[in-house]
C-alpha positions in Angstrom: 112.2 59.1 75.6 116.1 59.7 76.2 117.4 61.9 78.6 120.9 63.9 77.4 123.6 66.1 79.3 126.7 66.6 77.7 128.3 68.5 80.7 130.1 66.7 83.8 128.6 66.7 86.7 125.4 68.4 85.8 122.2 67.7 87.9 118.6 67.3 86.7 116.8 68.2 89.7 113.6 67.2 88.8 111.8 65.2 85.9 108.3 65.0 85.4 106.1 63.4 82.9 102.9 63.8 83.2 101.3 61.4 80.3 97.9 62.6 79.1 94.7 61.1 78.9 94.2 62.0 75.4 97.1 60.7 73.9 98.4 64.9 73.8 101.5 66.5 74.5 104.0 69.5 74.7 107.1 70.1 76.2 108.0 73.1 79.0 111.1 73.6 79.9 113.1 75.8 82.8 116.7 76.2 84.0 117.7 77.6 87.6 120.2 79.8 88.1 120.5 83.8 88.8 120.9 86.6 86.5 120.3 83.8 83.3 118.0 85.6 80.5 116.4 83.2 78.1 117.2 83.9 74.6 114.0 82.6 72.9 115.2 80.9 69.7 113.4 79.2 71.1 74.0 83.3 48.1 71.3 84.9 49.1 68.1 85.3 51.6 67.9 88.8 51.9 66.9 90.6 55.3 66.3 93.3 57.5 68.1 92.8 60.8 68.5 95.3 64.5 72.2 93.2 65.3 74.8 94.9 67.6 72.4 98.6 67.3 73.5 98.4 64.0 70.2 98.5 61.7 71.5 96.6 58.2 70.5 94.7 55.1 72.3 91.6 55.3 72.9 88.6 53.8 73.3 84.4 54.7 76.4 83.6 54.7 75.6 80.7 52.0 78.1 78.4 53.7 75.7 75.2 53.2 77.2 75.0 49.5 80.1 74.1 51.0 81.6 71.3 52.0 81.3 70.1 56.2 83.6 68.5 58.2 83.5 64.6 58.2 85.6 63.1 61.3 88.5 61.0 60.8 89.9 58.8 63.8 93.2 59.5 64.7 93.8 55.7 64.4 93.7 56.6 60.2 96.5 59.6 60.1 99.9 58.9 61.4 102.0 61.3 63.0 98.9 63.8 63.4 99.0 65.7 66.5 96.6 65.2 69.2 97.3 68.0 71.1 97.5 71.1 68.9 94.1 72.5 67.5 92.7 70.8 64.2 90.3 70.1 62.0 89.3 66.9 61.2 91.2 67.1 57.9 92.1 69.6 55.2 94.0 72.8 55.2 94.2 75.2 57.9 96.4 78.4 58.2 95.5 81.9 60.5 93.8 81.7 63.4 91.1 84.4 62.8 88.7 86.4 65.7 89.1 84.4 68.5 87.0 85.6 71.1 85.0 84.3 74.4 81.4 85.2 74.5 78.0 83.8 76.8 80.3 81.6 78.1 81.8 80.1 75.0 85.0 80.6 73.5 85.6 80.8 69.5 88.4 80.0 67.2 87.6 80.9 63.7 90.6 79.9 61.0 91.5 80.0 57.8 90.2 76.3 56.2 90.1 75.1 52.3 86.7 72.9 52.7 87.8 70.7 49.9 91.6 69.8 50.1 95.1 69.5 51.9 97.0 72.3 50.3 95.8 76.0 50.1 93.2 77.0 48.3 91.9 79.2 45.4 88.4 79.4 47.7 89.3 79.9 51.3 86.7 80.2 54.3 86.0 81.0 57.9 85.6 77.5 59.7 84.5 78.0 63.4 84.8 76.1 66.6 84.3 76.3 70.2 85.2 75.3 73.8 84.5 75.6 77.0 88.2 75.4 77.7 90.3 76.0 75.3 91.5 72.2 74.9 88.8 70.6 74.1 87.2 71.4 70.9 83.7 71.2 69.1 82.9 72.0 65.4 80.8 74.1 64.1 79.3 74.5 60.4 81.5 77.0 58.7 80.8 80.9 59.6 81.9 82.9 56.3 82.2 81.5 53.1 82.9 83.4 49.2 79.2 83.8 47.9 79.1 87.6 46.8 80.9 89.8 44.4 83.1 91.1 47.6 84.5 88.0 48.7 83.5 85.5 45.9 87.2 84.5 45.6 87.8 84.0 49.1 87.3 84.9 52.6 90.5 85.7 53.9 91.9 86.9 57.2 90.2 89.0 60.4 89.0 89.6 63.5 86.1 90.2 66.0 85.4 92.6 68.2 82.9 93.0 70.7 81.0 95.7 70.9 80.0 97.1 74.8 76.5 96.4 75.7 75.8 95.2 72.0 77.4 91.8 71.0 80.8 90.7 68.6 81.3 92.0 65.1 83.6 90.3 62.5 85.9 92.4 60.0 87.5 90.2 57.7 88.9 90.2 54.2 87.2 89.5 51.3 89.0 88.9 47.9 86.4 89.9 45.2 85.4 89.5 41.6 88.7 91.4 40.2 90.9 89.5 42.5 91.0 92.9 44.6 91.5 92.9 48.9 88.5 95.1 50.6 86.8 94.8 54.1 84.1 93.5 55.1 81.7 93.3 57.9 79.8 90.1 59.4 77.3 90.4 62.3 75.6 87.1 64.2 72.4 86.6 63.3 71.1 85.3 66.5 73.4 87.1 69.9 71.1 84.8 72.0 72.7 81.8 70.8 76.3 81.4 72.7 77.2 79.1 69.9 77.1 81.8 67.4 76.4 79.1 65.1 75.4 81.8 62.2 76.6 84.6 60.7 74.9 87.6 58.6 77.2 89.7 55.9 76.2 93.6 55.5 74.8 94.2 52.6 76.3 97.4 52.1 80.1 95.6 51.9 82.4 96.4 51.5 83.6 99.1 54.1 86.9 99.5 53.6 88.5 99.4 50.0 92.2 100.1 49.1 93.0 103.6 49.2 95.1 105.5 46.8 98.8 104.5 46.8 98.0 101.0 48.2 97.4 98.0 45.4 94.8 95.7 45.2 96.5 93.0 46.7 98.5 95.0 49.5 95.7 95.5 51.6 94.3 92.8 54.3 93.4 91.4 57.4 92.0 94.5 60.0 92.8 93.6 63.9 90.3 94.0 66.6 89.4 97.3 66.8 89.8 99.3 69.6 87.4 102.4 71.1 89.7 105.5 71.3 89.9 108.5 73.5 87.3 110.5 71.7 84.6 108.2 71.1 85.6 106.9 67.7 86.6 103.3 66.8 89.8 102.5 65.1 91.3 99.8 63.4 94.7 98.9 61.6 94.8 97.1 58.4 98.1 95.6 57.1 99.8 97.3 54.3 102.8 98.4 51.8 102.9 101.2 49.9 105.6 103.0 48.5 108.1 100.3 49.2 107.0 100.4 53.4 104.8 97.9 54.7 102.7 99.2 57.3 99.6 99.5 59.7 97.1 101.7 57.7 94.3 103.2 60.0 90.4 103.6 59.8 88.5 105.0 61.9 84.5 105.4 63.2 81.9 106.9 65.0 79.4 103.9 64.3 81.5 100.5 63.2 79.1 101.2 59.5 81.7 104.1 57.9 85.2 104.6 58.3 87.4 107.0 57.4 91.0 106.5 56.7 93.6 108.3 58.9 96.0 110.9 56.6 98.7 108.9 58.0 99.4 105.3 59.0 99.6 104.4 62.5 103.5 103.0 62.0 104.9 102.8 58.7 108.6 101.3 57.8 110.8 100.7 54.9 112.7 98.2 56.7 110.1 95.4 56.2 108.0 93.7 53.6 104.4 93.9 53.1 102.4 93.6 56.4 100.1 90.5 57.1 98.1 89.6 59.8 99.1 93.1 61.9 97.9 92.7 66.1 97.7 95.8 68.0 96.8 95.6 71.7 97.8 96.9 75.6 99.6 94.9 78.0 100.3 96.1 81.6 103.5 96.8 83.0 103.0 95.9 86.3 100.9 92.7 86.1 100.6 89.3 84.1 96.9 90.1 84.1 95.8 90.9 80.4 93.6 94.0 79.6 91.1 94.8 76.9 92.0 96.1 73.8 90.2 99.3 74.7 92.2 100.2 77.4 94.5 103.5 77.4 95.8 104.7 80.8 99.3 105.1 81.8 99.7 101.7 83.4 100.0 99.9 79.6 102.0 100.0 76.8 101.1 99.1 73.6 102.6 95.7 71.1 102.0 96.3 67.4 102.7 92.9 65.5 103.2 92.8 62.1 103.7 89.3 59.6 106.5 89.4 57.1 109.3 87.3 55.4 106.9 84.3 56.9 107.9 85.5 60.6 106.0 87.2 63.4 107.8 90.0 64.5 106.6 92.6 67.6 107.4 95.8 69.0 106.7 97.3 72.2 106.2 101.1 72.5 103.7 104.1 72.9 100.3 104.6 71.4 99.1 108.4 71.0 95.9 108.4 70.4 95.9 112.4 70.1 98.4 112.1 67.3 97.0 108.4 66.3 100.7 107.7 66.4 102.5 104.9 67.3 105.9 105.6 68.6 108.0 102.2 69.4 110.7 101.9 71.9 112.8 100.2 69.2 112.1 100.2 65.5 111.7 97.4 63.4 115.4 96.6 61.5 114.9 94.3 59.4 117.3 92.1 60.9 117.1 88.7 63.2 117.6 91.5 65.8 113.9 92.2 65.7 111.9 90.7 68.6 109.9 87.8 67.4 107.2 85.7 69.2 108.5 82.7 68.4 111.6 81.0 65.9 110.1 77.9 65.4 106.9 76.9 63.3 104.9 80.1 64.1 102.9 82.4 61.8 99.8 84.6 61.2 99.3 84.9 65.0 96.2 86.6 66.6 95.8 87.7 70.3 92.4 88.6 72.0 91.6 89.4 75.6 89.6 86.7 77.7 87.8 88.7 80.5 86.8 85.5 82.3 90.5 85.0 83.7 91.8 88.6 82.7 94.7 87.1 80.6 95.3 88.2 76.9 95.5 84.8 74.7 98.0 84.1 72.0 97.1 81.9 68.9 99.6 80.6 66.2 99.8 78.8 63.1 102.3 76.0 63.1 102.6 75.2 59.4 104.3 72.2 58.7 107.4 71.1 56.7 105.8 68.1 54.5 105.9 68.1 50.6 102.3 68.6 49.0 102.3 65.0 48.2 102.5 63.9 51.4 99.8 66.8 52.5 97.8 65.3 49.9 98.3 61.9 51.1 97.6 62.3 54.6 94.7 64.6 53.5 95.1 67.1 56.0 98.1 70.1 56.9 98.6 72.6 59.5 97.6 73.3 63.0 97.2 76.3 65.8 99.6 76.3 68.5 98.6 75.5 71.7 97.2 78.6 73.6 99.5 80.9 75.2 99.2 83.2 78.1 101.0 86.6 77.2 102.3 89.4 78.7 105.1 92.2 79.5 108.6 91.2 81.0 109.2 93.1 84.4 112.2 94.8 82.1 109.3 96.2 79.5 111.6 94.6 76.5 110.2 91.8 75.6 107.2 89.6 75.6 106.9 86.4 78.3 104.4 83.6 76.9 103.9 80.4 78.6 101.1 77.6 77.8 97.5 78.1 79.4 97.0 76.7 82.7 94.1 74.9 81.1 96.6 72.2 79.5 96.8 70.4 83.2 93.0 68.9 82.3 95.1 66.8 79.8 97.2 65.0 82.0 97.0 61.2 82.8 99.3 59.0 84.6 102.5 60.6 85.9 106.4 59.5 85.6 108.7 61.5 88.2 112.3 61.3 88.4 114.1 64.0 91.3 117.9 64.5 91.7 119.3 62.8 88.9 123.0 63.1 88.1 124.3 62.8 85.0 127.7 63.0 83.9 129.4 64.2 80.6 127.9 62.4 77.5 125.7 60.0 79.4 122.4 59.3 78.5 119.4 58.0 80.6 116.4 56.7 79.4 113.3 57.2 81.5 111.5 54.4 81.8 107.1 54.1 82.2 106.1 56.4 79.7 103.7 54.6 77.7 101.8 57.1 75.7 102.5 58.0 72.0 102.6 61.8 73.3 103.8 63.2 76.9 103.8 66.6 78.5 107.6 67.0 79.6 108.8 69.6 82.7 112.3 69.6 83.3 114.7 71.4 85.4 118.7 71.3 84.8 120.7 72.7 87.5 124.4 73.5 86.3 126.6 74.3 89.6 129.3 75.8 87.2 128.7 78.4 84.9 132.5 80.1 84.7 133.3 78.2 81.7 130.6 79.6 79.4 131.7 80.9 76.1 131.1 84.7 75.6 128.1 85.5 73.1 127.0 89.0 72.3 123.5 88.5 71.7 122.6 91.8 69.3 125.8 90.4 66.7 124.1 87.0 66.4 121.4 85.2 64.8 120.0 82.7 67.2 118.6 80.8 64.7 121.1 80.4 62.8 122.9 79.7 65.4 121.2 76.5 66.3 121.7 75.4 62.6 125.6 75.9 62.5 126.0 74.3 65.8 123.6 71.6 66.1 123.4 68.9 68.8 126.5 67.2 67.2 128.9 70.2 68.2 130.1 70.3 71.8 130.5 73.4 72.9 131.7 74.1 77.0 128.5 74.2 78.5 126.0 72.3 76.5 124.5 70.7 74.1 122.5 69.4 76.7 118.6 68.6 76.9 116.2 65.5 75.7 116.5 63.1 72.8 112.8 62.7 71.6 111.1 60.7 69.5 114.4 58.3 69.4 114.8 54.6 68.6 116.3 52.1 70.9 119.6 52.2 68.7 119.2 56.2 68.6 119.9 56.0 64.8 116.5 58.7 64.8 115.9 61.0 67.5 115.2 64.8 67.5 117.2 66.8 70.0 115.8 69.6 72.3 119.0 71.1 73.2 120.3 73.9 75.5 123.6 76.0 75.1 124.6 78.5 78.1 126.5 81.4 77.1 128.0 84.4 79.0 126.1 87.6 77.8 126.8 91.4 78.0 124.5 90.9 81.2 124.5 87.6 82.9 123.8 84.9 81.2 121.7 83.5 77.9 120.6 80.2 77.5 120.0 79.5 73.9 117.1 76.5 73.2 117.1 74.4 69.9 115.7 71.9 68.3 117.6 69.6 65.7 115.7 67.1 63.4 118.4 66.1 60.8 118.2 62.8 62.7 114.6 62.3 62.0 114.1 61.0 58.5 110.4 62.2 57.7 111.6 65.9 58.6 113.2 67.7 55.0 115.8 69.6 56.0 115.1 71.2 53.0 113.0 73.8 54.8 115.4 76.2 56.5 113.2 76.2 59.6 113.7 72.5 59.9 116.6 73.3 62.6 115.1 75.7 65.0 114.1 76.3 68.6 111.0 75.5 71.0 108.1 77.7 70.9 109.1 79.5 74.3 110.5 82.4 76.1 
């Protein structure tokens, strides 16, 4: 791994790498210096069951027709990451009801049992952890066997019910190709594992209303319990060229009712997928459960579209069941984003046990469907993030799950390292295929930085245009990673330090057109770290 500053007289102050037992790795990065603000570019056995208080006819889920998992060693897939959530092999995309329950915590995600690409049939895989790292499969939870989701299960969530146990709303694509919502309850709530799952017979619950198409109407959030008793939920949606969160709501989690009116609507966005709704305090890193509505939170309302995760941060009404955001969606690369790298279909949930709300991505991935094919697996979650407000109330800060630490092996320290203009180091000991890198930079001088107004550019097109080849006055400077002795392939992790409006912005980037089994093909292929 090669060190690079391009800046005279710049000082790494410290350098760690810790190298991880498991072969596992991600990169964290910080730079010191006051008044800097991070620009983040960076089939069927019928039944009558008592489950949650609910009394229902249910069905098996019918997932043993499917295909199960069969374990591949890493040794067999090159370039597979060890870190990252995956399944042994196959496709993967959303990351769907994760939840923590009996001491268990769940990761249910969107999985093709029977190839590399996306599939026609798409199910609910399931694992579990004790810690969020380390990961056991399950047999698959929800799989297409009746006329409601016979053409796939798509996206949802859980939610746990108080006193009574979790409850799964997902989307089911059924016999006329047609979106509508369904419930699934565990058959066993003794069983931490929540190894299997019962549909309600009386799916589905929620079918497109008038105005919305068949295919514009998907993936419900964790619901929430409002002010008066009654659940809601938020389904993403577009109707009459708006996408938006349309909104259900319940007395008993069995029959819901839409709202006249969606809870935000917008004509400055596509369709919405894979919409998140949820409180986060503004006085405290400590998460909060969906439920909560006091004056001490604010509200995010997430929304997928144009293959990006954009948020907003605002003001729930639960009198008026209106959302009212601080500042609107645009349509533009103004729009807050969780992340400008690989980063999709995301999914929150609260975990009680630490009081921290969790963030889970899907990194999809660049290759051609041959090489998916060949490899015989594509996609992976994100590592785990820890969310929640900025002290300014603008913005959302994440950072990786203290939990990642249980990974780490031998360390290789380096403190007070100078480094002059162009000069490269290479730090030497790091013998693992995959290390966990912290670095700090300290810049003495920061009078020279260029002038950037951050609400007239794109970041991420910035970090295309000017890529680690242009020199600009302070920075490119950062790591060379996965680099050859002769530095003919590397991928740059790069910083750039502007002068803002306010202080100053460092802009983070990441530049693979040196790495030849990245296509640069994909306009994501030049883009920043998963950070803010």
């Amino acid at each position: 791994m090669t060190l690079v500053l391009k800046r005279q007289e710049n000082i790494v102050s410290s350098l760690q790498f810790p190298q991880l037992s498991s072969r596992k790795a991600i990169c964290f990065f910080s730079l010191r210096r006051a008044n800097m603000e991070i620009l983040a570019v960076l089939v069927g056995l019928f039944c009558v069951l008592q489950s949650n208080g609910i009394e229902v006819e249910a069905l098996e889920n019918g997932c043993q027709n499917f295909q199960s998992h069969t374990v591949m060693l890493q040794e067999q897939q090159s370039y597979r990451s060890s870190f990252h959530f995956q399944p042994p092999k196959n496709w993967l995309n959303d990351p769907n009801g994760p939840m923590w329950y009996k001491g268990v915590y769940h990761l249910f995600y969107q999985y093709n049992p029977y190839g590399a690409l996306f599939g026609d049939v798409m199910i609910w895989a399931h694992s579990v952890s004790h810690d969020l790292i380390n990961w056991i499969h399950l047999n698959h939870a929800l799989c297409p066997t009746e006329p409601y989701d016979i053409n796939s299960c798509w996206s949802g969530s859980a939610t746990t019910l108080p006193g009574k146990g979790p409850v799964i709303l997902y989307t089911g694509i059924d016999a006329n190709h047609c979106q509508v919502q369904n419930m699934a309850l565990p058959k066993n709530l003794s069983d931490p594992l929540l190894e299997e799952w019962i549909k309600f017979a009386q799916n589905p619950i929620m079918t497109p209303p008038d105005g919305v198409e068949g295919n514009n109407f998907r993936d419900p959030t964790t619901a929430w319990l409002s002010h008066d008793g009654k659940w809601s939920v938020i389904i993403g949606g577009w109707s009459n060229n708006q996408g938006m969160a349309i909104l259900y709501r319940s007395e008993d989690f069995v029959n819901w009712t839409k709202n006249q009116d969606p809870l935000y609507s917008t004509e400055r966005t596509g369709m919405w997928e894979c919409p998140d709704f949820y409180p986060v305090s503004v006085n405290s890193t400590d998460g909060v459960d969906t439920s909560v509505l006091n004056e001490g939170v604010k509200h995010v309302m997430k929304a997928g579209f144009n293959s990006h995760d954009y948020y907003m941060i605002g003001t729930y009404v639960p009198e008026m069941e209106k959302y009212i955001p601080d500042n609107d969606f645009t349509g533009t690369s103004m729009d807050l984003r969780y992340d400008h790298g690989k980063f999709y279909a995301s999914k929150t949930f609260f975990d009680s046990v630490k009081n921290r709300r969790i963030l889970w991505g899907w990194v999809n991935e660049s290759d051609s469907r041959e090489d998916d094919m060949e490899k015989g697996w594509s996609g992976l979650q994100s590592i785990p993030r820890h969310i929640w407000l900025d002290r300014s109330g603008k913005q959302l800060v994440q950072w990786p799950i203290e939990e990642i630490s249980k990974l780490h092996g031998k360390k290789v320290s380096l403190f007070h390292k100078k480094l002059d203009s162009g000069s490269i180091f290479e730090v030497q000991g790091i013998t693992a295929s995959q290390a966990d890198v912290e670095v700090v930079f300290e810049l003495p001088e920061l009078q020279e930085a260029e002038f950037l107004n951050p609400t007239a550019v794109d970041p991420q097109l910035l970090c295309t245009d000017a890529n680690a080849s242009i020199k600009g006055r302070l920075g490119p400077f950062g790591l060379l990673t996965l680099a050859t002795k002769d530095l003919t392939e590397q991928t740059a992790i790069f910083f750039r330090i502007f002068k803002g409006l306010k202080g100053y912005l460092v802009l983070m980037c990441s530049d693979p057109s040196r790495f030849s089994l990245v296509s640069l093909t994909d306009p994501n292929g030049i883009e920043a770290l998963n950070i803010k």
